[in-house]
mmJSON file of the N, C-alpha and C atoms, coordinates in Angstrom:
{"data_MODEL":{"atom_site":{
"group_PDB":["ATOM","ATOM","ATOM","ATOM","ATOM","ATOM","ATOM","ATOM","ATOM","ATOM","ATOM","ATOM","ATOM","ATOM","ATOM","ATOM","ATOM","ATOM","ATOM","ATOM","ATOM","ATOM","ATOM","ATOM","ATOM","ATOM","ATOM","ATOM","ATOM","ATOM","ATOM","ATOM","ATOM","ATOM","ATOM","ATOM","ATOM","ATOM","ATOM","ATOM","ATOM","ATOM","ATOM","ATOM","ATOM","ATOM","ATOM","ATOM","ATOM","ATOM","ATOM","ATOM","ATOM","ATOM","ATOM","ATOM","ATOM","ATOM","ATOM","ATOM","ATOM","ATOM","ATOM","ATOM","ATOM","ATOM","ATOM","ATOM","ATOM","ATOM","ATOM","ATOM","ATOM","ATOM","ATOM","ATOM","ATOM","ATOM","ATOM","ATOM","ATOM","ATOM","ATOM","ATOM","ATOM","ATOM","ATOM","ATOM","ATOM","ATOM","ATOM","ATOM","ATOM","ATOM","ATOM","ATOM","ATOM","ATOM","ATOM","ATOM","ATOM","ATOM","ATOM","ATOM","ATOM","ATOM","ATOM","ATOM","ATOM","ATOM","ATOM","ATOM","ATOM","ATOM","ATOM","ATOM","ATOM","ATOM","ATOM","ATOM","ATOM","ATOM","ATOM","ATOM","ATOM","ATOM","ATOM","ATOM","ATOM","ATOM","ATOM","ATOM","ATOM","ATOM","ATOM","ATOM","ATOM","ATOM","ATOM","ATOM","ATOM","ATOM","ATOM","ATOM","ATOM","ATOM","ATOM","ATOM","ATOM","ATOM","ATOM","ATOM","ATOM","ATOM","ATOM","ATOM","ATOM","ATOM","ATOM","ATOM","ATOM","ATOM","ATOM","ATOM","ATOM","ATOM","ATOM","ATOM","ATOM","ATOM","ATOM","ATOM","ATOM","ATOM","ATOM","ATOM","ATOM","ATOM","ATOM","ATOM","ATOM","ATOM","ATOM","ATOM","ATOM","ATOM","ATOM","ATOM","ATOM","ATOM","ATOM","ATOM","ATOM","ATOM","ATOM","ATOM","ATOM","ATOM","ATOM","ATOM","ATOM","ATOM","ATOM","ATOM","ATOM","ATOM","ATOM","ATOM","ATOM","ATOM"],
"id":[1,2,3,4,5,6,7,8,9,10,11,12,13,14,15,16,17,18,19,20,21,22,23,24,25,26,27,28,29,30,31,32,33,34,35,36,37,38,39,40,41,42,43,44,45,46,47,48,49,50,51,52,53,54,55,56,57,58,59,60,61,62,63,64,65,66,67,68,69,70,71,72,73,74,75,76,77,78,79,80,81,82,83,84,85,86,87,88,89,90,91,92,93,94,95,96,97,98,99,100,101,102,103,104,105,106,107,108,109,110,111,112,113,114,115,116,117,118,119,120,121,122,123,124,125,126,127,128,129,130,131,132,133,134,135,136,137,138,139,140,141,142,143,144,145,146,147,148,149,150,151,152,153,154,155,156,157,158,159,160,161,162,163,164,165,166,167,168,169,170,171,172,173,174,175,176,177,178,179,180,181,182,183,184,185,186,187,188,189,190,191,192,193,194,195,196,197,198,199,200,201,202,203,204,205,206,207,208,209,210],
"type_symbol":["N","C","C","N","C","C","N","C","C","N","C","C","N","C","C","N","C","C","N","C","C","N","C","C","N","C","C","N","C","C","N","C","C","N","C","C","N","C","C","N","C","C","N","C","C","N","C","C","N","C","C","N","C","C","N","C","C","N","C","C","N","C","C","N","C","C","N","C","C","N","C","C","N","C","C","N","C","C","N","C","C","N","C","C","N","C","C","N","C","C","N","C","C","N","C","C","N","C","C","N","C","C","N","C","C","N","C","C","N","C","C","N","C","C","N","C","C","N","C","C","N","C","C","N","C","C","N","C","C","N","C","C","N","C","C","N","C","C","N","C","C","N","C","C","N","C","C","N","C","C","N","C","C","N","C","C","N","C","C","N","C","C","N","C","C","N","C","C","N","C","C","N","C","C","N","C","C","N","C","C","N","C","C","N","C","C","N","C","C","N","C","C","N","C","C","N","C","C","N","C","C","N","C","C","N","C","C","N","C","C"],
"label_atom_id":["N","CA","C","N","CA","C","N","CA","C","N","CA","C","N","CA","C","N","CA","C","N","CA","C","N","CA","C","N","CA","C","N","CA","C","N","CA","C","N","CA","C","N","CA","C","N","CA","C","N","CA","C","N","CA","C","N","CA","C","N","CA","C","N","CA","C","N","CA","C","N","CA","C","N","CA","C","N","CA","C","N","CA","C","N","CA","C","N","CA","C","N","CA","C","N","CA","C","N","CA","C","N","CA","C","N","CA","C","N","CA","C","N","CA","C","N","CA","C","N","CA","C","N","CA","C","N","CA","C","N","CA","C","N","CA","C","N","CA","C","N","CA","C","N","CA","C","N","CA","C","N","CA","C","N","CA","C","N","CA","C","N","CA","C","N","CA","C","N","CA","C","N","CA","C","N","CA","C","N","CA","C","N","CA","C","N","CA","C","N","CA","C","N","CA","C","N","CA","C","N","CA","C","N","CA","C","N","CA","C","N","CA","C","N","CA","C","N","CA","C","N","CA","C","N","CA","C","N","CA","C","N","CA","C","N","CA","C","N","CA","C","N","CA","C"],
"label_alt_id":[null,null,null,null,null,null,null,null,null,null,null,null,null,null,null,null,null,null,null,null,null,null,null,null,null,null,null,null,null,null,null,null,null,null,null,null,null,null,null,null,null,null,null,null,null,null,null,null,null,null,null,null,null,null,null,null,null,null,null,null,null,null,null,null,null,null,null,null,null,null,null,null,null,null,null,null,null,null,null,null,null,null,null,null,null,null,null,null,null,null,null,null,null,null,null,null,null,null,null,null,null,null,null,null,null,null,null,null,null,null,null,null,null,null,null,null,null,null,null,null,null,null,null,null,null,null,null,null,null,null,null,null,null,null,null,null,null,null,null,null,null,null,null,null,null,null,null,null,null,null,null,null,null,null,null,null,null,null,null,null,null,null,null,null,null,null,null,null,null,null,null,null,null,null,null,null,null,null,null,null,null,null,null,null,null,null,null,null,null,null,null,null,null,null,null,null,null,null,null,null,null,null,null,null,null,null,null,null,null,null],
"label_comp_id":["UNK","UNK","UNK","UNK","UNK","UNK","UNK","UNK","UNK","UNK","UNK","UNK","UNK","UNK","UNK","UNK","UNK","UNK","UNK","UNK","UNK","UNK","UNK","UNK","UNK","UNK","UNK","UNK","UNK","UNK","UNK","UNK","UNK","UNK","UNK","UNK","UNK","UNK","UNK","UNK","UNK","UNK","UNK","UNK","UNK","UNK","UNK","UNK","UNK","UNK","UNK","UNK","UNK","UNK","UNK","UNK","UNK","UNK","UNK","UNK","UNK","UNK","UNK","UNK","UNK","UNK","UNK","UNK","UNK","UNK","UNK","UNK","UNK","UNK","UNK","UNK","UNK","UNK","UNK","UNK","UNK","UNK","UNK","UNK","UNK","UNK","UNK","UNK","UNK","UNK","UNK","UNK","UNK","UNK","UNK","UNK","UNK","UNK","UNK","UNK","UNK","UNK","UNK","UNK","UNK","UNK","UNK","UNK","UNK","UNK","UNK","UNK","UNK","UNK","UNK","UNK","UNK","UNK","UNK","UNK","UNK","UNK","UNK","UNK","UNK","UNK","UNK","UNK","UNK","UNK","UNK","UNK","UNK","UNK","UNK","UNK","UNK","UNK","UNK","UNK","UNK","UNK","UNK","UNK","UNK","UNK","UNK","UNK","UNK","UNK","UNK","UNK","UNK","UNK","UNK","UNK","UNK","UNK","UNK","UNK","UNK","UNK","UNK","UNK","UNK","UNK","UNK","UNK","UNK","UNK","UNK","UNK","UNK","UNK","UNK","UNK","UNK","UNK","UNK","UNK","UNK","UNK","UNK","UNK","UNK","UNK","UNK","UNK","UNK","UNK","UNK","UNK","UNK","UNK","UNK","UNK","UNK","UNK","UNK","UNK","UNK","UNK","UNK","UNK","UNK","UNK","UNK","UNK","UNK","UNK"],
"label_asym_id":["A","A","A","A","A","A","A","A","A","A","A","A","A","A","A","A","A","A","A","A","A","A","A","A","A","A","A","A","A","A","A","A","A","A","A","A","A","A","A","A","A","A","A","A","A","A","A","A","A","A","A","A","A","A","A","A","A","A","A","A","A","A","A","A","A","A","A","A","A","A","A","A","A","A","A","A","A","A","A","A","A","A","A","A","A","A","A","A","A","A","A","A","A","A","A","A","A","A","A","A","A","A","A","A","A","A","A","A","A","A","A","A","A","A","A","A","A","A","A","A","A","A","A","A","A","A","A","A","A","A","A","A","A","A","A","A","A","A","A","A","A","A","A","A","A","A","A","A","A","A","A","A","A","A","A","A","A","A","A","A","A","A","A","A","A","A","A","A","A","A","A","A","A","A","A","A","A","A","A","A","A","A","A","A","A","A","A","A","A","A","A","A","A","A","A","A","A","A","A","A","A","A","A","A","A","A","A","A","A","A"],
"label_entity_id":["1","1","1","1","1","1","1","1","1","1","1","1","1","1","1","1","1","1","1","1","1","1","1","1","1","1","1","1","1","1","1","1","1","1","1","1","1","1","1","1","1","1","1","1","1","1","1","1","1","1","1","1","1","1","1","1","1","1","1","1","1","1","1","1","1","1","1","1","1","1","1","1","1","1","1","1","1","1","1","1","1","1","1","1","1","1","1","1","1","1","1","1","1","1","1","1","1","1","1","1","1","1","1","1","1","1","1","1","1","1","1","1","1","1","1","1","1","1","1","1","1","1","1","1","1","1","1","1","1","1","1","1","1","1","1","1","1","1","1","1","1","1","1","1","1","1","1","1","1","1","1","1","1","1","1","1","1","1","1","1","1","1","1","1","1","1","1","1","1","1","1","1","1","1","1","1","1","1","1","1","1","1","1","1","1","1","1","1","1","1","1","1","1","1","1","1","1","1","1","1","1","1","1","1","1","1","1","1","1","1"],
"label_seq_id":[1,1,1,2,2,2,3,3,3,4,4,4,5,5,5,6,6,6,7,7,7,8,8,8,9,9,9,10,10,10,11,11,11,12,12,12,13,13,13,14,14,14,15,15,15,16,16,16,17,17,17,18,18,18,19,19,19,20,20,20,21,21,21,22,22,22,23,23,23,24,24,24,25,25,25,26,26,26,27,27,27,28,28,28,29,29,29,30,30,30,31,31,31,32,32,32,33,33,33,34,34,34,35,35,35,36,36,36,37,37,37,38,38,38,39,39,39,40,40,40,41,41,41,42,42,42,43,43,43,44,44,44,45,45,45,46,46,46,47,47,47,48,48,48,49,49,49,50,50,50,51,51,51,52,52,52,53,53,53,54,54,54,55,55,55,56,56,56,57,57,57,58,58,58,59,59,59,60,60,60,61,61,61,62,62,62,63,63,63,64,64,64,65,65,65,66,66,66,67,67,67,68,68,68,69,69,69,70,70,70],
"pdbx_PDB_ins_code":[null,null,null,null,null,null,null,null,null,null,null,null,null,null,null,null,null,null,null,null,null,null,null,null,null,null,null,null,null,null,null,null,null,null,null,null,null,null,null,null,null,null,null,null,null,null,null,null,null,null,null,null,null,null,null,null,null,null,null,null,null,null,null,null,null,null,null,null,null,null,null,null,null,null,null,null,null,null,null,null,null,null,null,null,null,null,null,null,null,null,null,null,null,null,null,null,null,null,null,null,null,null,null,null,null,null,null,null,null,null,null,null,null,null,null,null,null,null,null,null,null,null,null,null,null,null,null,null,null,null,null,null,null,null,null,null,null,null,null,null,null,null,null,null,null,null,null,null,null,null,null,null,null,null,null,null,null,null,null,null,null,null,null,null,null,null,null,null,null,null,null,null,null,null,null,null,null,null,null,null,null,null,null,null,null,null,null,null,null,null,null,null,null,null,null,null,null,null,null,null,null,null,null,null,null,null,null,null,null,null],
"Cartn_x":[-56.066,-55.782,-54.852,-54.203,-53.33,-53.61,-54.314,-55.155,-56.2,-56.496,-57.392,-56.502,-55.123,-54.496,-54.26,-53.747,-53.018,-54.595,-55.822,-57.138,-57.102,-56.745,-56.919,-56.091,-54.796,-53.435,-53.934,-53.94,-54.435,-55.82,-56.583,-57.939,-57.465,-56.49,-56.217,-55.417,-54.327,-53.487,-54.465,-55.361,-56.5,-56.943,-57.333,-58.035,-57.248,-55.8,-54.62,-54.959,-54.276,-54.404,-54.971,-56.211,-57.835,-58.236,-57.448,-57.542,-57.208,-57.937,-57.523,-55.885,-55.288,-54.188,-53.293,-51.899,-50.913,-49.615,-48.751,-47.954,-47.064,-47.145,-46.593,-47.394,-48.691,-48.941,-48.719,-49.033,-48.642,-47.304,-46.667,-44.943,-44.967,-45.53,-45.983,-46.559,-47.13,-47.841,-46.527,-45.451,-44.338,-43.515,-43.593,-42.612,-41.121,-40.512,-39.069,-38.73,-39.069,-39.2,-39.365,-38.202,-38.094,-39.294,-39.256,-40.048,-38.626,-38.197,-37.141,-36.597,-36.629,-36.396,-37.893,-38.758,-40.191,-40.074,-39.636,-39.666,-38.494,-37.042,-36.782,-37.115,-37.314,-38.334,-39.021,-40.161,-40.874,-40.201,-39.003,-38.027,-37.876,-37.395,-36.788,-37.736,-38.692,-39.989,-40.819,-40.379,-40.721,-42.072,-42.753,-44.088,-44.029,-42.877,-43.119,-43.575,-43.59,-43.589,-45.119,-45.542,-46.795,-47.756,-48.597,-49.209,-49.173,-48.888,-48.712,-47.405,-46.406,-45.307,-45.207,-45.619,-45.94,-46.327,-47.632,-47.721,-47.076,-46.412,-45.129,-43.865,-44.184,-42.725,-43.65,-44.489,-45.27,-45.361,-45.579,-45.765,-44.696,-43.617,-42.362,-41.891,-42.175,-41.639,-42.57,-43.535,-44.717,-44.062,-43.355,-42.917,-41.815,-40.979,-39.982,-39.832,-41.618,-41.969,-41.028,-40.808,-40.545,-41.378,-42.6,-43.368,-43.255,-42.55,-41.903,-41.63,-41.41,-40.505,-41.905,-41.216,-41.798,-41.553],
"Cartn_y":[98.608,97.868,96.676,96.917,95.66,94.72,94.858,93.379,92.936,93.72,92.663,92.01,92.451,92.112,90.881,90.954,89.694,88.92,89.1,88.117,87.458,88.283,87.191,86.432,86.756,86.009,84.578,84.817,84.003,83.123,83.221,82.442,81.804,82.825,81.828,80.47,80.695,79.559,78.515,79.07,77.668,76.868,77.36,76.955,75.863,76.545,75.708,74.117,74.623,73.727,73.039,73.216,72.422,71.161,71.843,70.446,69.377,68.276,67.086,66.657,65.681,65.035,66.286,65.916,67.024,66.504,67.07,66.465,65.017,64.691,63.904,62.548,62.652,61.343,60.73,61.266,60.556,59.658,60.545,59.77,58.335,58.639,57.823,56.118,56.428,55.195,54.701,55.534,54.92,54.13,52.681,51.931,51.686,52.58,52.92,54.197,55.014,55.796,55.783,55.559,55.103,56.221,55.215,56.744,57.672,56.836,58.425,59.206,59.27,59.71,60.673,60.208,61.199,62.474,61.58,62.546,63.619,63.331,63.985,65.093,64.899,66.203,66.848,66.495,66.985,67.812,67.301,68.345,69.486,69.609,70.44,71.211,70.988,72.29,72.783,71.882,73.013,71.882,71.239,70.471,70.111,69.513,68.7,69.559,70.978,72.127,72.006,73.16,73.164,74.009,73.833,75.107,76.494,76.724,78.421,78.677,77.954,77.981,78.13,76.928,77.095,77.996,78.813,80.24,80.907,81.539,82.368,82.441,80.7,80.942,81.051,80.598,81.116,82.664,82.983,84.768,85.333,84.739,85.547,85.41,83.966,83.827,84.757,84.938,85.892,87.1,87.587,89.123,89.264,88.012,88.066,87.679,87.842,86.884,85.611,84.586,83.669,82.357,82.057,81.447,79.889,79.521,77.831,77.421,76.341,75.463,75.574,75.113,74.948,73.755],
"Cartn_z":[-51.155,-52.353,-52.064,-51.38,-50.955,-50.17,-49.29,-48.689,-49.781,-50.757,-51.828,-52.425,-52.856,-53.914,-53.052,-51.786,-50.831,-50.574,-50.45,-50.651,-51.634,-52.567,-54.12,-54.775,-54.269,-54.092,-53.423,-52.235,-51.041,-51.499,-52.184,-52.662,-53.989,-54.813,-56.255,-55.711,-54.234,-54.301,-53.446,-52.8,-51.722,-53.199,-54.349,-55.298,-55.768,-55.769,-56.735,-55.661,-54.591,-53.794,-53.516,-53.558,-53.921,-54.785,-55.763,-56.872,-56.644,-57.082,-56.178,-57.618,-56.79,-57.386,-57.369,-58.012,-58.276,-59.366,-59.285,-60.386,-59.931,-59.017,-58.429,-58.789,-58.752,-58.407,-60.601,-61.43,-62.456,-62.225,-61.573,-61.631,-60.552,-59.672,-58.827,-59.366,-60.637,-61.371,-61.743,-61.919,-63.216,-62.159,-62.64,-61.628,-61.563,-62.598,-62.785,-62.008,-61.028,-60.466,-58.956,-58.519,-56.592,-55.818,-55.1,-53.712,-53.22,-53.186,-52.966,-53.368,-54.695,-56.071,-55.876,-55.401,-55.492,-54.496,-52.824,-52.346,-52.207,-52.719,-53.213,-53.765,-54.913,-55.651,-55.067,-54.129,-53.38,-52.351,-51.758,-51.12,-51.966,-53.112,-53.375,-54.454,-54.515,-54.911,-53.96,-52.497,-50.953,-51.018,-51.588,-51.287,-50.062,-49.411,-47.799,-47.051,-47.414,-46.145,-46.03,-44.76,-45.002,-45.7,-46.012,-47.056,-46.796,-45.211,-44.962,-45.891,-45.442,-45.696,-47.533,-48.123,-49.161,-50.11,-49.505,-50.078,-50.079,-48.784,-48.483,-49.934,-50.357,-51.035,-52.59,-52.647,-53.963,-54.329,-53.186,-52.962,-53.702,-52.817,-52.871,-54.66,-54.991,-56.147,-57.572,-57.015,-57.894,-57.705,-56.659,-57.309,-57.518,-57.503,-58.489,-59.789,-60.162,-61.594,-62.102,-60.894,-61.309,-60.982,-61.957,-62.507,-62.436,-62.161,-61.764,-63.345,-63.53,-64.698,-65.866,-67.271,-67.594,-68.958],
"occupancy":[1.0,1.0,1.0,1.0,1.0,1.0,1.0,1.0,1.0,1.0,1.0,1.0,1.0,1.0,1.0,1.0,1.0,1.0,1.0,1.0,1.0,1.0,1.0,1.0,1.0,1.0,1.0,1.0,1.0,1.0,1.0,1.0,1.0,1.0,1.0,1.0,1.0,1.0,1.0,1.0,1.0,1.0,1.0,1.0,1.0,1.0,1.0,1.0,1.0,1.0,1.0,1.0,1.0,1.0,1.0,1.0,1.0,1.0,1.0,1.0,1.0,1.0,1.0,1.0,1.0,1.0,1.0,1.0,1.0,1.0,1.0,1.0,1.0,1.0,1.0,1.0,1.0,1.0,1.0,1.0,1.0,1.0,1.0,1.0,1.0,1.0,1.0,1.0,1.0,1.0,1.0,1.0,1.0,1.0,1.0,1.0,1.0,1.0,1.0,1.0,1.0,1.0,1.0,1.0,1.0,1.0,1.0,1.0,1.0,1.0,1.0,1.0,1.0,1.0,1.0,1.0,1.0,1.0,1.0,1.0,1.0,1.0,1.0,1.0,1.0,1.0,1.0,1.0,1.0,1.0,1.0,1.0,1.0,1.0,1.0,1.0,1.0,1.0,1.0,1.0,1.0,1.0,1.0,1.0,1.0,1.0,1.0,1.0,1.0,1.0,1.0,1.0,1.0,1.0,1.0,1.0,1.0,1.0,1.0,1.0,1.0,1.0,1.0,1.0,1.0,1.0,1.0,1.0,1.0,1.0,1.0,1.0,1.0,1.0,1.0,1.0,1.0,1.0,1.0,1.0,1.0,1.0,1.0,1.0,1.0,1.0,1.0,1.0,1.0,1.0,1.0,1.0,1.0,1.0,1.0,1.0,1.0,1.0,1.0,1.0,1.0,1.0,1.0,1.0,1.0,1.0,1.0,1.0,1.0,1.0],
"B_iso_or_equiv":[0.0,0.0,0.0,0.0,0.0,0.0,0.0,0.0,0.0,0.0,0.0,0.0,0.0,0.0,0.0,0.0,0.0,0.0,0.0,0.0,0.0,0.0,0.0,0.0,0.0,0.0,0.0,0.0,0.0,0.0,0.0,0.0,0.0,0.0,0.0,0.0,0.0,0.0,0.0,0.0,0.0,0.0,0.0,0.0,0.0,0.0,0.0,0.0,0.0,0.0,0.0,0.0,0.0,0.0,0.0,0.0,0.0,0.0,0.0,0.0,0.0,0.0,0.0,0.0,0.0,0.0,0.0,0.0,0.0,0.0,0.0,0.0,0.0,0.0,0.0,0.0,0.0,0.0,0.0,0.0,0.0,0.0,0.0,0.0,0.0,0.0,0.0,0.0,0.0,0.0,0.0,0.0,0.0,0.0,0.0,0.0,0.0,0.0,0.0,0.0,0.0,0.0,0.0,0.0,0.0,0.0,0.0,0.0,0.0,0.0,0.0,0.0,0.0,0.0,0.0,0.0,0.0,0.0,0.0,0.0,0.0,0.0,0.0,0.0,0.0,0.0,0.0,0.0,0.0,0.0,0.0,0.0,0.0,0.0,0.0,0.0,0.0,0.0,0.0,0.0,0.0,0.0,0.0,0.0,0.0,0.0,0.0,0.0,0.0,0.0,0.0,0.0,0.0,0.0,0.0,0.0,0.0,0.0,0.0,0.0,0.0,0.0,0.0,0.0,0.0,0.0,0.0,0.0,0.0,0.0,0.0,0.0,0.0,0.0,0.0,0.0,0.0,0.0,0.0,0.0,0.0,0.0,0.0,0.0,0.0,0.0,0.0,0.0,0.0,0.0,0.0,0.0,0.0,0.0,0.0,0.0,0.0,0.0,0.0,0.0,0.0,0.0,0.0,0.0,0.0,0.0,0.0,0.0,0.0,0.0],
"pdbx_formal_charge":[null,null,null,null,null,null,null,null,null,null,null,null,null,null,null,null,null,null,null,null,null,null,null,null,null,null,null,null,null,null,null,null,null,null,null,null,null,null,null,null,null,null,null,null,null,null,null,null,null,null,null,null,null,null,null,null,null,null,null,null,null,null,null,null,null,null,null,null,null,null,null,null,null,null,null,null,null,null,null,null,null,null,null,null,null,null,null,null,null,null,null,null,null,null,null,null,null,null,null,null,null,null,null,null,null,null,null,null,null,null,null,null,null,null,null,null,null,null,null,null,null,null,null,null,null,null,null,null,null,null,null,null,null,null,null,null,null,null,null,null,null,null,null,null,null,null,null,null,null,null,null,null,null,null,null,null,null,null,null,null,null,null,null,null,null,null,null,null,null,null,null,null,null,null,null,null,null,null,null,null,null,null,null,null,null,null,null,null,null,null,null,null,null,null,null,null,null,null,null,null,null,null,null,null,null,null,null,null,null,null],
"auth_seq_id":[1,1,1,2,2,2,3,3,3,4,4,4,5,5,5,6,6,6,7,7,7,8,8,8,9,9,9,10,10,10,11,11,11,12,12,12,13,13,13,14,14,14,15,15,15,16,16,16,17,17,17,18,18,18,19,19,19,20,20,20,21,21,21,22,22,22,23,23,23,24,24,24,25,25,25,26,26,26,27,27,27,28,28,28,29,29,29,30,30,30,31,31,31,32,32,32,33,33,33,34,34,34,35,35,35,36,36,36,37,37,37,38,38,38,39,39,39,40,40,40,41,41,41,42,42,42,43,43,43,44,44,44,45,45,45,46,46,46,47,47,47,48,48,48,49,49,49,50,50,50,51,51,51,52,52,52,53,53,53,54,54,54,55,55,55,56,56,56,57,57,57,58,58,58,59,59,59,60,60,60,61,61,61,62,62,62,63,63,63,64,64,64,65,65,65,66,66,66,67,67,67,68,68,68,69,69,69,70,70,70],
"auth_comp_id":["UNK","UNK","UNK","UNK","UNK","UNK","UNK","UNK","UNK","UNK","UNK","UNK","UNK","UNK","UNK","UNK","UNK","UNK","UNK","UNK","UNK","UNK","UNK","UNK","UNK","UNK","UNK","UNK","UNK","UNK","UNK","UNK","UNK","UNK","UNK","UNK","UNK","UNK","UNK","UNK","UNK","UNK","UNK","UNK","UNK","UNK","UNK","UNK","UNK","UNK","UNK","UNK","UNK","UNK","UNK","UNK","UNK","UNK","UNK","UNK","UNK","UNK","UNK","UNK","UNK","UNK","UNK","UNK","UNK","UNK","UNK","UNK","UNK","UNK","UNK","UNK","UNK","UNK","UNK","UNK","UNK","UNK","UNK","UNK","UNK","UNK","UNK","UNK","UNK","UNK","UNK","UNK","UNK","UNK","UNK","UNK","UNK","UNK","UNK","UNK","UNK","UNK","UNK","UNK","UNK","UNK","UNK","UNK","UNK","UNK","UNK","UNK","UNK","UNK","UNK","UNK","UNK","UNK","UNK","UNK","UNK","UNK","UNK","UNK","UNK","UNK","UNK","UNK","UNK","UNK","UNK","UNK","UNK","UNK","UNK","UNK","UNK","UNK","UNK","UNK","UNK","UNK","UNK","UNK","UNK","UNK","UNK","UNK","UNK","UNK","UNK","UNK","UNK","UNK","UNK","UNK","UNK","UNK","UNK","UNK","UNK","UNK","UNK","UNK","UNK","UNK","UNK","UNK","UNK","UNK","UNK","UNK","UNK","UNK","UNK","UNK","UNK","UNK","UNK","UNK","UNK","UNK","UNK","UNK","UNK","UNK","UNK","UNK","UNK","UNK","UNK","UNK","UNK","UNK","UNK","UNK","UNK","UNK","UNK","UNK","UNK","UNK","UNK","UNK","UNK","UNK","UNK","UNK","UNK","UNK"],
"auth_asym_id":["A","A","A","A","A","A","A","A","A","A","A","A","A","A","A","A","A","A","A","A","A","A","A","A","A","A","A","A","A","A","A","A","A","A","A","A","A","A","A","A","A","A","A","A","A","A","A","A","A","A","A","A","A","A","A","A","A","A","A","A","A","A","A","A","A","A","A","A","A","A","A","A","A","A","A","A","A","A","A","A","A","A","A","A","A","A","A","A","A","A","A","A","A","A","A","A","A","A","A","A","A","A","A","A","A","A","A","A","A","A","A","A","A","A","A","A","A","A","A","A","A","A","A","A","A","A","A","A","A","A","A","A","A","A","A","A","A","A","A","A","A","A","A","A","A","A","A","A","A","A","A","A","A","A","A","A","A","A","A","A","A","A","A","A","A","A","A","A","A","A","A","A","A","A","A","A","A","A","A","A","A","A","A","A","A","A","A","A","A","A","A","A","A","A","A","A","A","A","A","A","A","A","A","A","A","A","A","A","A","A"],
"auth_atom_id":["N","CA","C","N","CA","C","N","CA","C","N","CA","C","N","CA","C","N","CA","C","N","CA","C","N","CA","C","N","CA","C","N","CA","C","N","CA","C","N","CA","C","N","CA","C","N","CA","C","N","CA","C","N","CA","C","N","CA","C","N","CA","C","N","CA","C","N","CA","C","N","CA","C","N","CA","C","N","CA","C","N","CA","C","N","CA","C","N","CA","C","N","CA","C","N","CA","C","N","CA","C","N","CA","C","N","CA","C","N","CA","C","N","CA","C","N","CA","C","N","CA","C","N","CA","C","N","CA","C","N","CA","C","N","CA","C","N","CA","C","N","CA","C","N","CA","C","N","CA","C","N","CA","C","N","CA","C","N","CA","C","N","CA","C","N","CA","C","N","CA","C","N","CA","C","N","CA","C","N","CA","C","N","CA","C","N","CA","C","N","CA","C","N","CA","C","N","CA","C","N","CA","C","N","CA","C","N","CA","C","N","CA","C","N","CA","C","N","CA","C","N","CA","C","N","CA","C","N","CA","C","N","CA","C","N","CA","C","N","CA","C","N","CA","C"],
"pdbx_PDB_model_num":[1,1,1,1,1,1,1,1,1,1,1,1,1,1,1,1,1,1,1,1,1,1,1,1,1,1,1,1,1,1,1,1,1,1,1,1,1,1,1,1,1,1,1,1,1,1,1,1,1,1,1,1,1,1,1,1,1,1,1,1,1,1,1,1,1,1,1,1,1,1,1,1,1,1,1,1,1,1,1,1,1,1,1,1,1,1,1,1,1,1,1,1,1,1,1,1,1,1,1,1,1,1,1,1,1,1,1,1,1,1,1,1,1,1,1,1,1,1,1,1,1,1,1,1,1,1,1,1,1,1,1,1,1,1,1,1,1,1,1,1,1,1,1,1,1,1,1,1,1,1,1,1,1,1,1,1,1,1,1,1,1,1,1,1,1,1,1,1,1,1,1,1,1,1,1,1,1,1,1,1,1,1,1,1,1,1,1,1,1,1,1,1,1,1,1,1,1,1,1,1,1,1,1,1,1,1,1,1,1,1]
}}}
C-alpha cells in the first residue's frame, strides 16, 4: 500500500509540474516588480531547487498537512 500511495503522490506532483507556466510568470509581466524581487521569492518557496528536491519538500509538507498559502 505504500509504494502506491508514494506512485500516486509521485504522478500527482509530475502532473503539477507539467503544466505549462506557473505562478511566477504573471508577476513577471508586472513591470513594478524587480527580477530580484522574483527570484527572491523563488528562493524562498524552494522553486530554484531541483524537482527531486522539490518533491521531497512537497512530500514532507503533505504530512504535515501544510498545504502552502493561500
Amino acid at each position: 500500500m505504500i509504494p502506491l500511495l508514494i506512485g500516486i503522490t509521485f504522478f500527482s506532483f509530475l502532473i503539477i509540474q507539467m503544466a505549462p507556466g506557473d505562478f511566477f510568470d504573471q508577476l513577471k509581466l508586472n513591470p513594478q516588480i524587480s527580477k530580484v524581487t522574483l527570484e527572491k521569492m523563488q528562493q524562498e518557496f524552494g522553486l530554484d531547487k531541483p524537482w527531486i528536491v522539490q518533491y521531497f519538500n512537497w512530500l514532507k509538507n503533505i504530512a504535515k498537512l501544510v498545504f502552502g498559502f493561500s
